[in-house]
C-alpha positions in Angstrom: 0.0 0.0 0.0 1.3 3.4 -1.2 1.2 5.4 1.6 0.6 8.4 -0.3 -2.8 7.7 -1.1 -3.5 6.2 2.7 -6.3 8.8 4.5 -6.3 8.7 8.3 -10.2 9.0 8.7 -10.3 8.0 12.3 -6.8 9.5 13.9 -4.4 11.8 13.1 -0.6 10.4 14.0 0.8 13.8 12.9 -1.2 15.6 15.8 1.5 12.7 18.5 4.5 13.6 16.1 4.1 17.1 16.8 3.5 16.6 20.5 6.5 14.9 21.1 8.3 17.1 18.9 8.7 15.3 15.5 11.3 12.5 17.3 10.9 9.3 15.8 12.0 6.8 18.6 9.6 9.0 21.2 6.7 8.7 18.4 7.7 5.2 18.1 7.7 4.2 21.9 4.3 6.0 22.6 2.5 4.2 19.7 3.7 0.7 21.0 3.1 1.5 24.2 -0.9 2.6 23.2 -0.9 -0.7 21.0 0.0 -2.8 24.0 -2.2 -1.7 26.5 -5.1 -0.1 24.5 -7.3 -3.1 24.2 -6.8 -4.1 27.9 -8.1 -0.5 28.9 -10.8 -1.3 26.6 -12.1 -4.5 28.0 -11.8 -2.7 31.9 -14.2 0.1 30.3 -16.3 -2.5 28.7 -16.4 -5.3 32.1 -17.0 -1.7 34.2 -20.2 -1.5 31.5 -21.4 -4.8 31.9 -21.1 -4.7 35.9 -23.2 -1.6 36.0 -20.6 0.6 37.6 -20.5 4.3 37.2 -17.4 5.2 38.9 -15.6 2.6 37.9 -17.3 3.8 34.2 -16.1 7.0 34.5 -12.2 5.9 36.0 -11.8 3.1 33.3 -13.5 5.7 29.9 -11.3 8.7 31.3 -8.0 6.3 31.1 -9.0 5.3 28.1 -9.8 8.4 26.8 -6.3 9.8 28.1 -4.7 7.2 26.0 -6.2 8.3 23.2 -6.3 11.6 23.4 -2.7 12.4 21.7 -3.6 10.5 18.6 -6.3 12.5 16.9 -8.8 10.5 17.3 -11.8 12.9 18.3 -14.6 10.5 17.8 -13.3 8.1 19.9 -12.1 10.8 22.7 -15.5 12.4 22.4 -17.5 9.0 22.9 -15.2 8.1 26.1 -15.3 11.6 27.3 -19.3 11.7 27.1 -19.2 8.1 28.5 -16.7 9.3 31.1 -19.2 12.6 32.3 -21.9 9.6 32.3 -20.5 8.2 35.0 -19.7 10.6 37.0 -23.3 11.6 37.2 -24.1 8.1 38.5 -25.2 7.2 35.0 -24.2 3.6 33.4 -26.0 4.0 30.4 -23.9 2.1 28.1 -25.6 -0.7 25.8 -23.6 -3.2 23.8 -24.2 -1.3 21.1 -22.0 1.8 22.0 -19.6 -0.9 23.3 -18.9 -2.4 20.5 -18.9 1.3 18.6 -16.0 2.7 20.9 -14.1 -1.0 20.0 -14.6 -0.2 16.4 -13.7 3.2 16.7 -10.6 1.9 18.6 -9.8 -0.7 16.2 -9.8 1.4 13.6 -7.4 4.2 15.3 -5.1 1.5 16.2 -4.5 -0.1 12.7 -4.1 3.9 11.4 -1.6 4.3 14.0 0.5 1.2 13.5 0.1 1.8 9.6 2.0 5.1 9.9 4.4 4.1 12.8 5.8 2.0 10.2 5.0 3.4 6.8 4.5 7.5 7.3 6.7 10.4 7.3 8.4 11.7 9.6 9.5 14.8 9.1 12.3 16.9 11.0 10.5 19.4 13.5 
């Protein structure tokens, strides 16, 4: 795949280059670090769903969401930050459907973020 004609539709990795200054090992290290522990702060916000618990809701969506905040994913952040305010109003309003939305969402962020870890540009800052 060229990455020229790859569109980012869910993240935007450029948005993490620029926050840690256009260094490729920092980049590098942040994205394998979200790979590796993404989908386990997933299932916590999805077993905190399924149990019924707001705080633990609102603890597990806001690390989540702090994860993915530095990759330009604003979907995603907005639908953990709205499930996040949820439950801190005592709310656990979160049907399998919007579960499996924010895993989607996720999914999809992760794949664009691994894509250009190895394939995009990085250019000097």
């Amino acid at each position: 795949m060229d990455v020229s004609t790859v569109t980012y539709q869910h993240c935007d990795p450029t948005q993490l280059l620029e926050t840690v200054g256009f260094d490729r090992e920092i980049f590098t290290e942040w994205v394998t670090m979200f790979l590796s522990e993404s989908v386990s702060q997933f299932e916590q916000v999805k077993q905190a769903a399924l149990a019924g618990d707001a705080k633990q809701l609102e603890f597990e969506a806001h690390a989540l969401k702090g994860s993915v905040g530095n990759t330009g994913a604003q979907k995603l952040y907005e639908t953990l930050y709205a499930i996040e305010l949820e439950g801190h109003a005592g709310k656990c309003e979160c049907p399998p459907q919007r579960i499996q939305e924010v895993e989607d969402l996720l999914m999809e962020v992760r794949k664009e973020m691994q894509h250009y870890m190895e394939h995009g540009e990085f250019p000097e800052g």
